[in-house]
mmCIF entry with sequence, helices, sheets and N, C-alpha, C, O atoms, coordinates in Angstrom:
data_MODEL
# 
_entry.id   MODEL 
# 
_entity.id                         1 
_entity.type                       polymer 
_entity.pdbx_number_of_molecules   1 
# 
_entity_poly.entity_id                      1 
_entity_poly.type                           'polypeptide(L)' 
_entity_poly.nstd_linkage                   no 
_entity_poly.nstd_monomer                   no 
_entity_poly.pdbx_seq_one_letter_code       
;(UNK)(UNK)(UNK)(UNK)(UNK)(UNK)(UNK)(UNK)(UNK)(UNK)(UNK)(UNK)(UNK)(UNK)(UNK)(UNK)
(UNK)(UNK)(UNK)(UNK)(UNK)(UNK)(UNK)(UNK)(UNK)(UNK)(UNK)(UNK)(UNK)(UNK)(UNK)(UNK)
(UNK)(UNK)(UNK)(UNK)(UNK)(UNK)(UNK)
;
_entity_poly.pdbx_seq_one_letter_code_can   XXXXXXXXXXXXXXXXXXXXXXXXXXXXXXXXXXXXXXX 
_entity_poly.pdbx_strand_id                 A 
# 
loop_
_entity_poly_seq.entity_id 
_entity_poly_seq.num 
_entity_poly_seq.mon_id 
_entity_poly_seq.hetero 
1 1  UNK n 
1 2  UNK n 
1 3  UNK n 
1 4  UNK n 
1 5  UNK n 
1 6  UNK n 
1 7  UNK n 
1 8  UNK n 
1 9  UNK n 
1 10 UNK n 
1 11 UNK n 
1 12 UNK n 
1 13 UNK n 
1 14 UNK n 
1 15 UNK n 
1 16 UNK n 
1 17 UNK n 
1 18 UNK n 
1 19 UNK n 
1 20 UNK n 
1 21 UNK n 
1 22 UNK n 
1 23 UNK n 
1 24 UNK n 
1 25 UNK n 
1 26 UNK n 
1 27 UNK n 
1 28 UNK n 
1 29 UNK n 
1 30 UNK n 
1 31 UNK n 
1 32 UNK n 
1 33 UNK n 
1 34 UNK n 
1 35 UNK n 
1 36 UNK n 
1 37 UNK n 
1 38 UNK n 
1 39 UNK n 
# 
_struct_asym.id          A 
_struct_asym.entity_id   1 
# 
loop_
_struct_conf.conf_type_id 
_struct_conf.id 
_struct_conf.pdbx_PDB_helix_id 
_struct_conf.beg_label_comp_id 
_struct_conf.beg_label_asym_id 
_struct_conf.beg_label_seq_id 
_struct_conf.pdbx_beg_PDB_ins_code 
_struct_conf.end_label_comp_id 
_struct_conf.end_label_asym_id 
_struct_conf.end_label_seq_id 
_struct_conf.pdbx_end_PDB_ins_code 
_struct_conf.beg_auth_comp_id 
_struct_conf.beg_auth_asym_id 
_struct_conf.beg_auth_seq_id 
_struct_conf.end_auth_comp_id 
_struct_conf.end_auth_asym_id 
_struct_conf.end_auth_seq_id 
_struct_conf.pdbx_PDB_helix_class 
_struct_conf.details 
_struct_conf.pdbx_PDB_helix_length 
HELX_P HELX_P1 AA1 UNK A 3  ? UNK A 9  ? UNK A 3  UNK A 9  1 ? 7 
HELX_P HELX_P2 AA2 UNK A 16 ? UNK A 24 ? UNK A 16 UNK A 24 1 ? 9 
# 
_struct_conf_type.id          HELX_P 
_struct_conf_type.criteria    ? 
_struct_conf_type.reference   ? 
# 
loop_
_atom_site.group_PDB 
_atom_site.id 
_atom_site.type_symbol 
_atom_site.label_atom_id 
_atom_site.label_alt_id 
_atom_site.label_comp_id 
_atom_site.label_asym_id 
_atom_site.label_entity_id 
_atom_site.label_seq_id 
_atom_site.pdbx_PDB_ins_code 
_atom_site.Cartn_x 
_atom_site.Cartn_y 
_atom_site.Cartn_z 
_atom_site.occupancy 
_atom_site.B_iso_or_equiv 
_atom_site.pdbx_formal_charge 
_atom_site.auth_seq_id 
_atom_site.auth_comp_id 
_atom_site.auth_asym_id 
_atom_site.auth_atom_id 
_atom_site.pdbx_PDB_model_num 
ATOM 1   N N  . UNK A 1 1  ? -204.959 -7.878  15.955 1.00 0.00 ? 1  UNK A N  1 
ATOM 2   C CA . UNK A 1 1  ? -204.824 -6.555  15.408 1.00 0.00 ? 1  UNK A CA 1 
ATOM 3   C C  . UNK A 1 1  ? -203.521 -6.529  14.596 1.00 0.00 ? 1  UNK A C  1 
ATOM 4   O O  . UNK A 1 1  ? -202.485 -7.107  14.925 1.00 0.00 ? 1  UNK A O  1 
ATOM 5   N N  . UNK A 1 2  ? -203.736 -5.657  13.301 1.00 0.00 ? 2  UNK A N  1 
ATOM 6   C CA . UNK A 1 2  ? -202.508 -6.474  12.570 1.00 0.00 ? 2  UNK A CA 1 
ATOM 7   C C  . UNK A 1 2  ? -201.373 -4.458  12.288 1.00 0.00 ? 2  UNK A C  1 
ATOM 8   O O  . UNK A 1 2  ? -201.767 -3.345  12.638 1.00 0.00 ? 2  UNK A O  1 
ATOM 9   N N  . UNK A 1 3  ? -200.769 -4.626  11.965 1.00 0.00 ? 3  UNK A N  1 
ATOM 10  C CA . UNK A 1 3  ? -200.154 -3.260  11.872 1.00 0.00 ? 3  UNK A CA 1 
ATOM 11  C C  . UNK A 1 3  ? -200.781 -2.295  11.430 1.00 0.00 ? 3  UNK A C  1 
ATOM 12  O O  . UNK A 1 3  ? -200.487 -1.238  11.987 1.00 0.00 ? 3  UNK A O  1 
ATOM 13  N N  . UNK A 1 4  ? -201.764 -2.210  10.407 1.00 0.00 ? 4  UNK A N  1 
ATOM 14  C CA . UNK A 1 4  ? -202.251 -1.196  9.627  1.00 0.00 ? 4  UNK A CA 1 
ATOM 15  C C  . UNK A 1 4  ? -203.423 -0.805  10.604 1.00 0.00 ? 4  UNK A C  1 
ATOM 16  O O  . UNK A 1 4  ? -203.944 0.308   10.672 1.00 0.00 ? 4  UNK A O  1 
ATOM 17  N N  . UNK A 1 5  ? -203.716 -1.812  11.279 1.00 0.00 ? 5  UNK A N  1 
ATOM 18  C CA . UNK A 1 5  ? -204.982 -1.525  11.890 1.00 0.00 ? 5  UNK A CA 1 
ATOM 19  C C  . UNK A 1 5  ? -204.685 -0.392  13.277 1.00 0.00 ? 5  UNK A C  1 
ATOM 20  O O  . UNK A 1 5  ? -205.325 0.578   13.684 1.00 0.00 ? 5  UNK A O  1 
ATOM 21  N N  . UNK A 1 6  ? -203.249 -1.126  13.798 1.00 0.00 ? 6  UNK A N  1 
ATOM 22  C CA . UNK A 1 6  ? -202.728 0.132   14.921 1.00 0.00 ? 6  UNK A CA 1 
ATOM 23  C C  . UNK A 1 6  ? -202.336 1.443   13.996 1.00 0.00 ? 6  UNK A C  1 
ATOM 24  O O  . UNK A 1 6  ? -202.537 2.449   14.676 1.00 0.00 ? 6  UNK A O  1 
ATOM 25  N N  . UNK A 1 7  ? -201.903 1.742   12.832 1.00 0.00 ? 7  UNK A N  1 
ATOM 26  C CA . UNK A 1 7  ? -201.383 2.670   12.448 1.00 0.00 ? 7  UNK A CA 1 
ATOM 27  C C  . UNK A 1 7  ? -202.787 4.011   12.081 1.00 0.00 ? 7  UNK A C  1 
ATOM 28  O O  . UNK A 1 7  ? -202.801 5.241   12.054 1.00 0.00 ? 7  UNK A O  1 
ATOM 29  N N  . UNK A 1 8  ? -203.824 2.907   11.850 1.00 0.00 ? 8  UNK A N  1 
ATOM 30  C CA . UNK A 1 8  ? -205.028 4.017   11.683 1.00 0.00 ? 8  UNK A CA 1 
ATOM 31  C C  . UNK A 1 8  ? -205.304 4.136   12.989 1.00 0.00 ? 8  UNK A C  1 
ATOM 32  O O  . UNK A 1 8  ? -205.585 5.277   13.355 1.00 0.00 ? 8  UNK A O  1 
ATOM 33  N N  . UNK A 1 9  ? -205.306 3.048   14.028 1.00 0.00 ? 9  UNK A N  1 
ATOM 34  C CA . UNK A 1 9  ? -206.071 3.849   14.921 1.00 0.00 ? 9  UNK A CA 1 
ATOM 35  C C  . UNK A 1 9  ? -205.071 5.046   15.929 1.00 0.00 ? 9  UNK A C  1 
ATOM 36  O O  . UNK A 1 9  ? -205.572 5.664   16.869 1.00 0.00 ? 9  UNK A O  1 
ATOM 37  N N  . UNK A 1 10 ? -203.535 5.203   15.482 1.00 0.00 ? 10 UNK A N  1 
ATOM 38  C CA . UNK A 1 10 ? -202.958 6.023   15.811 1.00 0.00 ? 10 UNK A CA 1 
ATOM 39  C C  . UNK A 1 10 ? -202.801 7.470   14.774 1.00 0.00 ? 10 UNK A C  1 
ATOM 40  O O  . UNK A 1 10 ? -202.061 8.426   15.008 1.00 0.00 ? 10 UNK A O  1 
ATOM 41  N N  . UNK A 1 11 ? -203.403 7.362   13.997 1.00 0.00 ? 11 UNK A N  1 
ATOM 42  C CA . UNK A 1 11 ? -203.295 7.858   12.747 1.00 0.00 ? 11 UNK A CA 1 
ATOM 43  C C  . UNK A 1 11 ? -201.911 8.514   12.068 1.00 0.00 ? 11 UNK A C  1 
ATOM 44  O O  . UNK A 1 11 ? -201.394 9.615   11.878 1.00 0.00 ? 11 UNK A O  1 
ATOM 45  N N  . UNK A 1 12 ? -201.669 7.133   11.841 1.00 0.00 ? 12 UNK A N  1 
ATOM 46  C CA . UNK A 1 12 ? -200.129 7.512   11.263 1.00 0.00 ? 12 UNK A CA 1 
ATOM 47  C C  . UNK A 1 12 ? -199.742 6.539   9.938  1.00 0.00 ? 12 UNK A C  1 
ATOM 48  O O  . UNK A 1 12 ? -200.766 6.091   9.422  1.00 0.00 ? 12 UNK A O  1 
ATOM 49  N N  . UNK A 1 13 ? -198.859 6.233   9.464  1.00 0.00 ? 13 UNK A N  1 
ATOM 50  C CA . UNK A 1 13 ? -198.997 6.106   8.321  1.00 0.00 ? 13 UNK A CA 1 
ATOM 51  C C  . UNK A 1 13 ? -197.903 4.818   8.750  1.00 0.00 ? 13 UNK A C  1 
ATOM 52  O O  . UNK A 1 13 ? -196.783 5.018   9.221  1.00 0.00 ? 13 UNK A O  1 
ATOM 53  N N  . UNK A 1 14 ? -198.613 3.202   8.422  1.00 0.00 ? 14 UNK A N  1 
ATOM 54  C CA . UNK A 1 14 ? -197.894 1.909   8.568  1.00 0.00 ? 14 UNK A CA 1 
ATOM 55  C C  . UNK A 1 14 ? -196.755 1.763   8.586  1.00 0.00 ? 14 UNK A C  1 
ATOM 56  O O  . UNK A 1 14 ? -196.321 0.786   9.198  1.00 0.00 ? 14 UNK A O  1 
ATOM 57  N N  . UNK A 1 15 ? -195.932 2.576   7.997  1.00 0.00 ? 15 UNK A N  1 
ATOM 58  C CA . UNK A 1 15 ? -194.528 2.596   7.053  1.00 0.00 ? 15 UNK A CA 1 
ATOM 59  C C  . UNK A 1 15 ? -193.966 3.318   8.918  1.00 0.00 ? 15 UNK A C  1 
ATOM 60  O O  . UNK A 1 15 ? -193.221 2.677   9.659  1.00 0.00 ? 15 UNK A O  1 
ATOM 61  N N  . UNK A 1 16 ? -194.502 4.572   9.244  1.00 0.00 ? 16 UNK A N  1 
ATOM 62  C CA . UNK A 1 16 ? -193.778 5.500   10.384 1.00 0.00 ? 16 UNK A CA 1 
ATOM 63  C C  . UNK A 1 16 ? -193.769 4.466   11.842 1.00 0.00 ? 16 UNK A C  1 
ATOM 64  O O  . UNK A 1 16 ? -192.891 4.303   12.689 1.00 0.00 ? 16 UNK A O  1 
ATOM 65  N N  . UNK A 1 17 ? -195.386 3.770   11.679 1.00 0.00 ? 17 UNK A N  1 
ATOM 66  C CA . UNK A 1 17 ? -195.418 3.032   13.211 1.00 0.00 ? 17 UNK A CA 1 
ATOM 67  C C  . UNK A 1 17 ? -194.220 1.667   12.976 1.00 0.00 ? 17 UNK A C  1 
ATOM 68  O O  . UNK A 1 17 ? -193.618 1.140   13.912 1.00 0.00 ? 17 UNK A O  1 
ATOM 69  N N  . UNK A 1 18 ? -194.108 1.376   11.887 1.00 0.00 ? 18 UNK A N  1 
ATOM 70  C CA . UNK A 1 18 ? -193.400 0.075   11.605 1.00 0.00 ? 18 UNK A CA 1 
ATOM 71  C C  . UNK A 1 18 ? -191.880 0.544   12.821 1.00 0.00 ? 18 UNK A C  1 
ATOM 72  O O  . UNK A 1 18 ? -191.329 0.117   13.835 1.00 0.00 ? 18 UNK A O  1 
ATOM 73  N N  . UNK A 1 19 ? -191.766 1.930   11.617 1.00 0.00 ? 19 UNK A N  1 
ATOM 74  C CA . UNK A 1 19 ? -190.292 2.625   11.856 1.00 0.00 ? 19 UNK A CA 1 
ATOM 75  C C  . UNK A 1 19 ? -189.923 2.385   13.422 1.00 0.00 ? 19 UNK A C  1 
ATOM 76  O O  . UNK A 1 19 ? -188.970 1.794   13.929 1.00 0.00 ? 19 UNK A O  1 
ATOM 77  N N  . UNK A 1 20 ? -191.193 3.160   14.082 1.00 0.00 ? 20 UNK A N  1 
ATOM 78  C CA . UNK A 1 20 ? -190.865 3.431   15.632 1.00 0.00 ? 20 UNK A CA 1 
ATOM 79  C C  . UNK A 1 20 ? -190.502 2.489   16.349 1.00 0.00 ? 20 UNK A C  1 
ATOM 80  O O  . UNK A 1 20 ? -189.736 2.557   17.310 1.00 0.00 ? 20 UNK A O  1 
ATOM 81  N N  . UNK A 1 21 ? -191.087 1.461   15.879 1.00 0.00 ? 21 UNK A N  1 
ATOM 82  C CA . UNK A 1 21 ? -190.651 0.138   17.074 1.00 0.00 ? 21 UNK A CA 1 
ATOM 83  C C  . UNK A 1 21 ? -189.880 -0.291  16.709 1.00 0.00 ? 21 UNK A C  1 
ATOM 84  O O  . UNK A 1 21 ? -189.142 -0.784  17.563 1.00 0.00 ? 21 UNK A O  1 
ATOM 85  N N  . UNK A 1 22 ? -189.398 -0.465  15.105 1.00 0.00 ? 22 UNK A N  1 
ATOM 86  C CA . UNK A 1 22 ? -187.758 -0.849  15.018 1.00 0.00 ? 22 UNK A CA 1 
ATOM 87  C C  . UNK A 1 22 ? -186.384 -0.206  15.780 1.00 0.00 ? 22 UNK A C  1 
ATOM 88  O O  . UNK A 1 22 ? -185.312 -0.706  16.121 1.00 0.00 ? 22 UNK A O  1 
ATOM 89  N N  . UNK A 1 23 ? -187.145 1.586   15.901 1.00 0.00 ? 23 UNK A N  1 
ATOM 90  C CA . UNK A 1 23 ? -186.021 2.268   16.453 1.00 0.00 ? 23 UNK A CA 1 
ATOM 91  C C  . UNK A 1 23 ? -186.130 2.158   18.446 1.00 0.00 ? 23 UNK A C  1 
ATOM 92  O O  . UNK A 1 23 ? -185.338 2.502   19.324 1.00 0.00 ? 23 UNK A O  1 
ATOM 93  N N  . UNK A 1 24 ? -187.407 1.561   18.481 1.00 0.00 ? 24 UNK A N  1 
ATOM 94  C CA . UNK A 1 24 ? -187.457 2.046   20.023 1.00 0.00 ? 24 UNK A CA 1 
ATOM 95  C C  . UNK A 1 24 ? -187.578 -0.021  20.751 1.00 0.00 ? 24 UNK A C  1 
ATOM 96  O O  . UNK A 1 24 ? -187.853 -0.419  21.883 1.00 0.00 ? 24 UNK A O  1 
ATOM 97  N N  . UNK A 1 25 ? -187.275 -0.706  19.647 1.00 0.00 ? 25 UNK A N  1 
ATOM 98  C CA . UNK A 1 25 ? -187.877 -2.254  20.002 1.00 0.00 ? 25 UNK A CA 1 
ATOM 99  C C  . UNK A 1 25 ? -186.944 -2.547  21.824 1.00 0.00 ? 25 UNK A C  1 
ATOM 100 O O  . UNK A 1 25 ? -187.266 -3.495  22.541 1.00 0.00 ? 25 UNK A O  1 
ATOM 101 N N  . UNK A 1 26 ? -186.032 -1.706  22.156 1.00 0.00 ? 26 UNK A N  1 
ATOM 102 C CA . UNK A 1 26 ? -186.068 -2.342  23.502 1.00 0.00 ? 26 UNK A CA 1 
ATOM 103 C C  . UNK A 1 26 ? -187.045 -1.734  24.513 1.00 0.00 ? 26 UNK A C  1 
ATOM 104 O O  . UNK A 1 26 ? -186.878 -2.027  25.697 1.00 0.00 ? 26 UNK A O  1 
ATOM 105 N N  . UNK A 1 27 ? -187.992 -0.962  24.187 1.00 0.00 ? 27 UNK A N  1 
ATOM 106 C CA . UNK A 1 27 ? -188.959 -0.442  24.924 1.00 0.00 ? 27 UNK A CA 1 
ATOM 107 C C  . UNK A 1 27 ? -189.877 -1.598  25.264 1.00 0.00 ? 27 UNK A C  1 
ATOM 108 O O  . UNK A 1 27 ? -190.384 -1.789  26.369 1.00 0.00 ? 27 UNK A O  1 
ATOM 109 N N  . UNK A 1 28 ? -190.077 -2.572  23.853 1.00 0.00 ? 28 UNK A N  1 
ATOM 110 C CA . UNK A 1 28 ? -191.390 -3.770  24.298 1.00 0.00 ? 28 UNK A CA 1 
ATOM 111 C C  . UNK A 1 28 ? -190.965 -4.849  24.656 1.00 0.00 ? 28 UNK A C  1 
ATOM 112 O O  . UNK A 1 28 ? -189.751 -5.050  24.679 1.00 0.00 ? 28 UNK A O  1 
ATOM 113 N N  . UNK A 1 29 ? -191.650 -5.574  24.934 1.00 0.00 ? 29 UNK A N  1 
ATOM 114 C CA . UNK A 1 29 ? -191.963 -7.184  25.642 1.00 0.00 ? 29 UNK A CA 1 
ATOM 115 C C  . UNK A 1 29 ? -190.922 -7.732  24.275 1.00 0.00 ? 29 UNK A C  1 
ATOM 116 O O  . UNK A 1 29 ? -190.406 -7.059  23.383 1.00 0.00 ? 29 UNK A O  1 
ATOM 117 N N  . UNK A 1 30 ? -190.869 -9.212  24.535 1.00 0.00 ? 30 UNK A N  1 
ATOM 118 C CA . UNK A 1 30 ? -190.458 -9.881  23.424 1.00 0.00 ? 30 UNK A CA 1 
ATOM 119 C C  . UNK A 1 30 ? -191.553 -10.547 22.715 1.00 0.00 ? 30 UNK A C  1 
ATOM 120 O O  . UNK A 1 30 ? -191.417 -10.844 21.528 1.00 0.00 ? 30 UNK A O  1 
ATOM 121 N N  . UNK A 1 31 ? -192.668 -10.811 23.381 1.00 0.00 ? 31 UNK A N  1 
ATOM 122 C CA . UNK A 1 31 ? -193.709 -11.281 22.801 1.00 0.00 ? 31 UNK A CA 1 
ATOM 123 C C  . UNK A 1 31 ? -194.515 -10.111 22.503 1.00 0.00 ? 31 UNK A C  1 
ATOM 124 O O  . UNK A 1 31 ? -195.682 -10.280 22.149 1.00 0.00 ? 31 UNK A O  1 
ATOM 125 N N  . UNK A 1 32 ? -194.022 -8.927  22.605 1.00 0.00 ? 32 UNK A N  1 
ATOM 126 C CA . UNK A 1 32 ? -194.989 -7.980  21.590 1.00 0.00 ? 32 UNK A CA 1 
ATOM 127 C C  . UNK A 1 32 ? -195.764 -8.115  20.459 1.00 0.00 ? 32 UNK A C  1 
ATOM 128 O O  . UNK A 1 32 ? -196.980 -7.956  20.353 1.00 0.00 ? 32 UNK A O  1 
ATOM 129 N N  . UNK A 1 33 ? -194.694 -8.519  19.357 1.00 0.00 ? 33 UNK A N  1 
ATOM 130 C CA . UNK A 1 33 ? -195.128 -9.041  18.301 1.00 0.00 ? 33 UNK A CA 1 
ATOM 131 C C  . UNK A 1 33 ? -194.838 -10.014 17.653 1.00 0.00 ? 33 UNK A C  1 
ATOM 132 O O  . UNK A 1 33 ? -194.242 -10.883 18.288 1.00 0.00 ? 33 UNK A O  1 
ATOM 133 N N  . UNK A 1 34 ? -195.094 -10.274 16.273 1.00 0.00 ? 34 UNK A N  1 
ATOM 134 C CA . UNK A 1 34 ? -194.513 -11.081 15.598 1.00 0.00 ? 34 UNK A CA 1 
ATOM 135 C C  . UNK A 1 34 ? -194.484 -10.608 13.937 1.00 0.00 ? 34 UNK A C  1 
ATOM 136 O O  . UNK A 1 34 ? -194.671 -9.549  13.337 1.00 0.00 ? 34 UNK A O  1 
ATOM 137 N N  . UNK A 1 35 ? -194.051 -12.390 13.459 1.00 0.00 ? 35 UNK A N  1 
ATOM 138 C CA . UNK A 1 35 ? -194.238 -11.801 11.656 1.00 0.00 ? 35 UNK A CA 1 
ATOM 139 C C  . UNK A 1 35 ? -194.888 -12.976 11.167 1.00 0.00 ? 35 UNK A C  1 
ATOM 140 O O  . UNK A 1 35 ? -194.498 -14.051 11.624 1.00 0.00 ? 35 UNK A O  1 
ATOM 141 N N  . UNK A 1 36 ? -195.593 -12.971 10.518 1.00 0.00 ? 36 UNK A N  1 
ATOM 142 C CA . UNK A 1 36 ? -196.369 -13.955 10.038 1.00 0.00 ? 36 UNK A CA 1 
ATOM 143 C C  . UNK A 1 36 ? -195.829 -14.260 8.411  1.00 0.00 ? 36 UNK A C  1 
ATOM 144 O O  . UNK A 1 36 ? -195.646 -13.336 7.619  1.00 0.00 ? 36 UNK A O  1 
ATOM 145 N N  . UNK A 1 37 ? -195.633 -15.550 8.097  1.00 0.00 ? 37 UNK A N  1 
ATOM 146 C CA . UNK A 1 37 ? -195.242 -16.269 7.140  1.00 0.00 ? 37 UNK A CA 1 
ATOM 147 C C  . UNK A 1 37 ? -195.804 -17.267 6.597  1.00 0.00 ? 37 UNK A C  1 
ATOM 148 O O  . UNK A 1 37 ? -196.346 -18.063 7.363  1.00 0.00 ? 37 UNK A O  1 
ATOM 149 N N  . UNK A 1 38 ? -195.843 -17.485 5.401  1.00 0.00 ? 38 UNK A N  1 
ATOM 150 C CA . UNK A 1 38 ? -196.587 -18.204 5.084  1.00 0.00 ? 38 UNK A CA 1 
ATOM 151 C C  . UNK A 1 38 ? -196.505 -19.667 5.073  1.00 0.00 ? 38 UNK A C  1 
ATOM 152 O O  . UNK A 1 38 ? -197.416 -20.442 4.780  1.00 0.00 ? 38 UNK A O  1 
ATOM 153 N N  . UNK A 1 39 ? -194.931 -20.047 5.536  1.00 0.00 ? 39 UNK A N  1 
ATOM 154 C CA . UNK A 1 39 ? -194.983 -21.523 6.120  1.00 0.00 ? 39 UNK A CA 1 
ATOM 155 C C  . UNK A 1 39 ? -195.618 -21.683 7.719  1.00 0.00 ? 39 UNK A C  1 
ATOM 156 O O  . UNK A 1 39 ? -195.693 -22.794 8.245  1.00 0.00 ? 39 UNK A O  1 
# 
């Protein structure tokens, strides 16, 4: 499930859900997420 896909199914707008977990990131796991690159 990739960000946009949680942001619709929260219905919020990619850019706001991004926001929240930057501001709240000691709330999650460390393996919450990641970032994908193209190397």
């Amino acid at each position: 499930m990739l960000d946009f896909d949680l942001a619709e199914l929260y219905e919020v707008e990619t850019r706001a859900l991004k926001q929240s977990v930057k501001r709240n990131i000691d709330r999650f796991p460390n393996d919450f997420m990641f970032q994908l690159t193209k190397n």
